[in-house]
N, C-alpha and C positions, 0 to 999 in steps of 0.2 A: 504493500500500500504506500500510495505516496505522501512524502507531508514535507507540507514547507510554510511556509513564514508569509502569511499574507501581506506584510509591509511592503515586502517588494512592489508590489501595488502602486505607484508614485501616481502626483497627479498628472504629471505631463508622457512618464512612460513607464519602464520597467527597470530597477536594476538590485541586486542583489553579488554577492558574495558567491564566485564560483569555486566548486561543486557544492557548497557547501547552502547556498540559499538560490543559486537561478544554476541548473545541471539539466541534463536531454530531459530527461523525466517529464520537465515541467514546462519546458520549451514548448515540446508536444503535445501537453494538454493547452498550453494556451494558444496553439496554432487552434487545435478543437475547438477551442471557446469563440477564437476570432471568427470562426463557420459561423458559430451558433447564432452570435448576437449582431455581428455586421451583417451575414447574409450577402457573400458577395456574388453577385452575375456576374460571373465571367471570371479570367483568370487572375491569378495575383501574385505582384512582383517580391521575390526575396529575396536578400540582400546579407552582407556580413562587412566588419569593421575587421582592423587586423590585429585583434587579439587571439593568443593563439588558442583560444577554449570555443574563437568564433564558430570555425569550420566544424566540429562535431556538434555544436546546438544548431547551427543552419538545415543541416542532412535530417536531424528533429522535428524543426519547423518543417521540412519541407514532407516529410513522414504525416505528421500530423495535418495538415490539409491535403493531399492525396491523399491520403486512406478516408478522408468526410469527403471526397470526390471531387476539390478541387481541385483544377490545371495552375500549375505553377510555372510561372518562367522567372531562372534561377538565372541574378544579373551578377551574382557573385561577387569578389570585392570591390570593395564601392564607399563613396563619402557620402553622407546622410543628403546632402543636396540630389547626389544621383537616386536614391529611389525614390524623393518628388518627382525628378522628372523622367523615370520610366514607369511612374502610374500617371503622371498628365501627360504625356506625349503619345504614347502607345496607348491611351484610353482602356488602362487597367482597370477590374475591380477594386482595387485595391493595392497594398503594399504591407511588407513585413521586413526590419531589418536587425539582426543580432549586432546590437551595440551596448558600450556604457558610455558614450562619450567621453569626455572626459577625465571620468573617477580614473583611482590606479587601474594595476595589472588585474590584479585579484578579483576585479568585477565583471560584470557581462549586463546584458539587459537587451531591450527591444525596444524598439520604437512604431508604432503602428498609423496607419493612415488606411481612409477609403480610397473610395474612388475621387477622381480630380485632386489627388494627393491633402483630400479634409482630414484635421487632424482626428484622432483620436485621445480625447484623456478624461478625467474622471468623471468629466461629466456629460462625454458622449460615449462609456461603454469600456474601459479599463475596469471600472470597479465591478462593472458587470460581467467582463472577463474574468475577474479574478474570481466572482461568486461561482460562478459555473467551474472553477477547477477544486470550489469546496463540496463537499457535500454537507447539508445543511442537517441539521442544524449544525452553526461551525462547530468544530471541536477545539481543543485547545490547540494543536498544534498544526491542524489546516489537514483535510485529506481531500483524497484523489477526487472528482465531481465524476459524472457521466464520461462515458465517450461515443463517439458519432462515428459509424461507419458505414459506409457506399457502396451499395451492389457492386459502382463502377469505379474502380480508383481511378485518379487523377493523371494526369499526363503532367512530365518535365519537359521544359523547353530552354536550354540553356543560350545567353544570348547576352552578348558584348555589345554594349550600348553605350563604349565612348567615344565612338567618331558621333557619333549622332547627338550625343550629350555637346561635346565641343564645339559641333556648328549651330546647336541652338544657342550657346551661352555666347556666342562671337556674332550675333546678332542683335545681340544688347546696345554696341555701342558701337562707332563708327573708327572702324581699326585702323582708316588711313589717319586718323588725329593722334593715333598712340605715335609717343616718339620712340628713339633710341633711349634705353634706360636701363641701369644698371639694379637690378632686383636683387636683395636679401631676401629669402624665404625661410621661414622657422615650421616645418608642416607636425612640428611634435613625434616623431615617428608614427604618423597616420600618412592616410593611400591621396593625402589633397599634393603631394608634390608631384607624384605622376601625375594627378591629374592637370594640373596646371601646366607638365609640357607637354601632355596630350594638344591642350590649348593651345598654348605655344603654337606647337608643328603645325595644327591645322590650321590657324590665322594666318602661319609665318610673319610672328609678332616681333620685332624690333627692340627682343629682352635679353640683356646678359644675366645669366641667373648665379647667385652665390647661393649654394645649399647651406640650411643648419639641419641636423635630424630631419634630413629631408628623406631618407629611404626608410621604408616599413619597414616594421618591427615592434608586434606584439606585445614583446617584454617591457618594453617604453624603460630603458636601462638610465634612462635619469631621472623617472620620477613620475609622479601624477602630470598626465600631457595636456596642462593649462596653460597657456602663456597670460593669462592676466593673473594670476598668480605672482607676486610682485619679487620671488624667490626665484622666478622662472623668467625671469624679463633679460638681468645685466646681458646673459652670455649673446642673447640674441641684439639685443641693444650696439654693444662693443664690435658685432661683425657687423653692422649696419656701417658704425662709421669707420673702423679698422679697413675696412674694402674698400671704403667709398664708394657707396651705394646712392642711386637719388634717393631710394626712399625701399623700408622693410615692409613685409605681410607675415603675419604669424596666425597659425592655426591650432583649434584644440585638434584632437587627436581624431575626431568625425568631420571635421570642418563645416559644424553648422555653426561657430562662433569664429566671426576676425576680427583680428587689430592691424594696425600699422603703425608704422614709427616712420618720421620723417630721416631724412638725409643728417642732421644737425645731429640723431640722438634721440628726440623727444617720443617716448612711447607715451601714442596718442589713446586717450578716451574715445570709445567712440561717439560718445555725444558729440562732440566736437567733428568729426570726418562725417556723422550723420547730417550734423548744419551744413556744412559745406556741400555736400551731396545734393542736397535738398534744395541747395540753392542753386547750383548746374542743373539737374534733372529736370528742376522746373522752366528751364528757359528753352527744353526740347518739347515739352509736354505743359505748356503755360494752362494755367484754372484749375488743374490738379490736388487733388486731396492726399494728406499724409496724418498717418495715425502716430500719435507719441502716446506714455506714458507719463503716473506724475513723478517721478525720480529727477530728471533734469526738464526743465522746461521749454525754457526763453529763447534759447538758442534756436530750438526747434521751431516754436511759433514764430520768432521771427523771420527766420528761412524763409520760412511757407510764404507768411504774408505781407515781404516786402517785394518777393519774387511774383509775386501774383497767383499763390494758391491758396488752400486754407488746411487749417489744422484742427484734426477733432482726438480728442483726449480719451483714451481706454485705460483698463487695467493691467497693470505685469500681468505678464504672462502669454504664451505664444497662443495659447487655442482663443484666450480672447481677443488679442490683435488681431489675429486671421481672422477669424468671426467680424469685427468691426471692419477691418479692411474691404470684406466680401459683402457687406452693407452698405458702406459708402459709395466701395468702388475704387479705392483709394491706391496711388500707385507706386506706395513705397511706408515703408515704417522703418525705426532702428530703436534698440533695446540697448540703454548702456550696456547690458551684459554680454554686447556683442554680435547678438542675433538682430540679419538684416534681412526684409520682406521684401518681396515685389510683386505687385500684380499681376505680372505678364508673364512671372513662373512659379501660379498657379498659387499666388498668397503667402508662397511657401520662402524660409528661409537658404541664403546662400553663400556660401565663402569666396567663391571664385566672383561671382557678378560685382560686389562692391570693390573688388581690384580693378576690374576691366575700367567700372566708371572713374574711378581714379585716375588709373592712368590715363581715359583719352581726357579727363578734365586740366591735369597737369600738362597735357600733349596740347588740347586746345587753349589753354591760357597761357603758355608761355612761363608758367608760375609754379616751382617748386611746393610740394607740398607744405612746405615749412614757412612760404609764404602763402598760400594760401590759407593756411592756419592761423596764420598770426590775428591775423581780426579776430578773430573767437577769445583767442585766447586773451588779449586786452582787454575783452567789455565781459563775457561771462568766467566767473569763478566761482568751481566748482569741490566740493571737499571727499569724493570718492564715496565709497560706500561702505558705512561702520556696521558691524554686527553684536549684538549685545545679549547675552543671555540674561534673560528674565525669569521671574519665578511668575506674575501675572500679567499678563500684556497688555489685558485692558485696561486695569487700573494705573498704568503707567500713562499710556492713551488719555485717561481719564483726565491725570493731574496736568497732561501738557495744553490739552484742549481749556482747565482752565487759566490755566498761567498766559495764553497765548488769547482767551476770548476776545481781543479786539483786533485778533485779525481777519484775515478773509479762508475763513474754513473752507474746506473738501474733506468729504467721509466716503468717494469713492474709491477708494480700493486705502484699505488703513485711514492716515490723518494726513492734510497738507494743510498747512499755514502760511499766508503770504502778507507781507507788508508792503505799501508803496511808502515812498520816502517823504516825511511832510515838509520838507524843504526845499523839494522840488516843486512845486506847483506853479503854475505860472511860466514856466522854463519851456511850455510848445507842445506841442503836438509830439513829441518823442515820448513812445509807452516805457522803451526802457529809462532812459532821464529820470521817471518816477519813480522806477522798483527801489525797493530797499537790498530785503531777503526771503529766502522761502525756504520751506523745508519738504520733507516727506519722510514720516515715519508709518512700516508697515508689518506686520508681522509674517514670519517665515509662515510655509504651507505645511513642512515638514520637520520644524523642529522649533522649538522655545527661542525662540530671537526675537528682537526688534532691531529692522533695519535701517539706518539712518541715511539722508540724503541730504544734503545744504547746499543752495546757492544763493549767490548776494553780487552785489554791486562793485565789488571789492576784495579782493584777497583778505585784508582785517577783517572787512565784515564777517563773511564767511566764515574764518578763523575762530572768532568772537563766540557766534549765534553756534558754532558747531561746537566750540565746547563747553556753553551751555547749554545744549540740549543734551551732551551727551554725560553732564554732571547728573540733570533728571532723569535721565533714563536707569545709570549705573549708581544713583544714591542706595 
């Protein structure tokens, strides 16, 4: 009988502790479960990352929906960006791919989507999955559900889908504006360095490449494969300017999260390369909507709407961006956490597309990134993001909403507090000229934190307001 640990459950995927909490066993039943409760018509794409416990829970997954009769086409190693787009290009039912992104060695997990690569998480059928691999009433330590089997088993259809991947994603931008440039890449020992000179070849992109742990490898022999990880940053930072590089791209270990570092050195936020983006993007596609969160703000609303688009405000978190994006219509979003959306590959996030635009925006401006950064970094400052374990989150919550009740509250997703400057008035028409500072405090999905967010008018101020919020938070 099987038993595992329902936590593994998360709300945006799957990941656990391999053999020991995510093993074939249970791969398999949740391939079952994915039948039961998606329902998919037609076939569905599976995928793996390159750890090396990938390839024996793929063969699992891929066991577990043929034998429930569905056809699988097995796109094999792959960056979490490619199994978006071999369920929206190919008009899959669906997708399934053996990841943990980022965590260490020792983990594994999945990531799941329907058809037109919608996400799946807890509150469109993860938890639903997981119910279906207990049988109820729960036990204490989780056993095996049902299983589903088909007169017909399923068909495998094994298929290489990176020329096709490379000439969709080289259609984003206009490759005759990319210059000659000298590229630092950081891919964490994940499969994004091939893929990026998959790219390459098929543009014949005008890039010298400097590898860091650019070739796979499972073992990830230096560590959890995070580069915002601030322990993870110098080595790649030091080969950006040691080469002399215009400019770096780092990836986690799935490359659904990127960063960059300018030519100078400066590993960039991406709040920061998101404004900027947002401000080129829009000048291809003017009236445009873009969805932010409230962690950083200003930067982003300004973008939008000095470029002539507009900005509408959602919750962290990737199923709810996608969901508001696919409402609006919106054709782009960015997550300080790195994760970058676009509407035109399928709402879904990507590592590769925010380099491409990068570079033809430095190719089209004439303007190194570290200049076109520099305005950002002048007028908005930003204090990173603190994490604080709590013993009660609310009442923390509680006592900041009243210390702060003369500002301009938000209770959409946690608490945000904003002040404009009473000194300012009268000084025009400029929305920023007003602000003072703002914050955002919210609490983790998955574990006792409060996480803190501050920006202000000023480097002090910032300074100031963050570590007084963060005296109330850790009293």
């Amino acid at each position: 009988m099987l038993n595992f640990d329902p936590s593994v459950f998360k709300a945006y995927d799957i990941r656990g502790i391999y053999p020991a909490s995510i093993n074939e066993d249970l791969v398999y039943k949740i391939a079952q479960g994915y039948v039961e409760i998606v329902k998919p018509e037609g076939k569905v794409a599976v995928g793996m990352d390159v750890r090396i416990s990938s390839p024996a829970l793929k063969a699992q997954v891929i066991k577990g929906l043929t034998d429930a009769g569905i056809d699988v086409v097995d796109i094999g190693l792959i960056s979490t960006e490619m199994l978006y787009f071999a369920v929206g290009n190919y008009k899959l039912a669906g997708g399934m791919m053996v990841t943990a992104s980022h965590n260490p060695k020792e983990y594994n997990g999945m990531k799941l989507v329907k058809a037109k690569a919608e996400p799946i998480s807890g509150d469109n059928g993860i938890y639903d999955i997981r119910d279906f691999c207990l049988t109820p009433p729960v036990p204490k330590a989780g056993q095996a559900g049902k299983s589903i089997k088909s007169d017909k088993k399923g068909t495998v259809e094994i298929k290489d889908i990176m020329a096709d991947f490379a000439k969709f994603m080289l259609a984003f931008v206009d490759t005759s504006k990319i210059k000659p440039t000298k590229l630092t890449i950081n891919a964490n020992f994940g499969y994004e360095g091939e893929v990026l000179k998959a790219v390459i070849e098929a543009g014949n992109l005008p890039l010298t490449i400097v590898g860091l742990n650019d070739k796979p490898d499972g073992t990830f022999p230096k560590g959890r494969p995070d580069p915002f990880l601030p322990e993870n940053r110098p080595e790649f930072v030091e080969l950006v300017k040691s080469s002399k590089s215009d400019l770096g791209v780092a990836w986690d270990a799935d490359a659904d999260r990127v960063f960059f570092c300018t030519g100078s050195g400066v590993f960039v936020e991406p709040y920061y390369t998101n404004a900027a983006m947002i401000a080129y993007m829009l000048g291809k596609m003017p009236g445009s909507t873009i969805i932010y969160d409230p962690r950083y703000t200003w930067a982003l609303i300004d973008s939008a709407t000095e470029n002539g688009g507009k900005a509408v405000i959602e919750r962290v978190g990737h199923s709810f961006i996608k969901l508001a994006m696919r409402k609006t219509n919106a054709f782009f979003s960015g997550e300080s956490s790195g994760h970058t959306y676009f509407r035109d590959f399928w709402f879904a996030d990507s590592g590769i597309i925010p380099l491409l635009e990068v570079l033809e925006m430095t190719g089209a401006t004439g303007k190194s990134l570290d200049e076109i950064l520099a305005p950002y970094f002048a007028k908005y400052f930003i204090s990173g993001e603190f994490n604080s374990t709590v013993a009660d989150a609310k009442a923390i919550l509680n006592k900041i909403e009243a210390k702060y009740s003369d500002a301009e509250i938000s209770k959409l997703d946690g608490l945000s507090i904003e002040y404009s400057d009473p000194d300012a008035s009268g000084r025009g028409s400029d929305t920023h000229s007003r602000r003072s500072w703002r914050a955002s405090i919210r609490t983790s999905n998955t574990e006792p934190l409060l996480r803190l967010n501050v920006e202000a008018k000023s480097k002090e101020k910032m300074e100031e307001k963050r570590d007084e919020l963060l005296e109330l938070i850790r009293a």
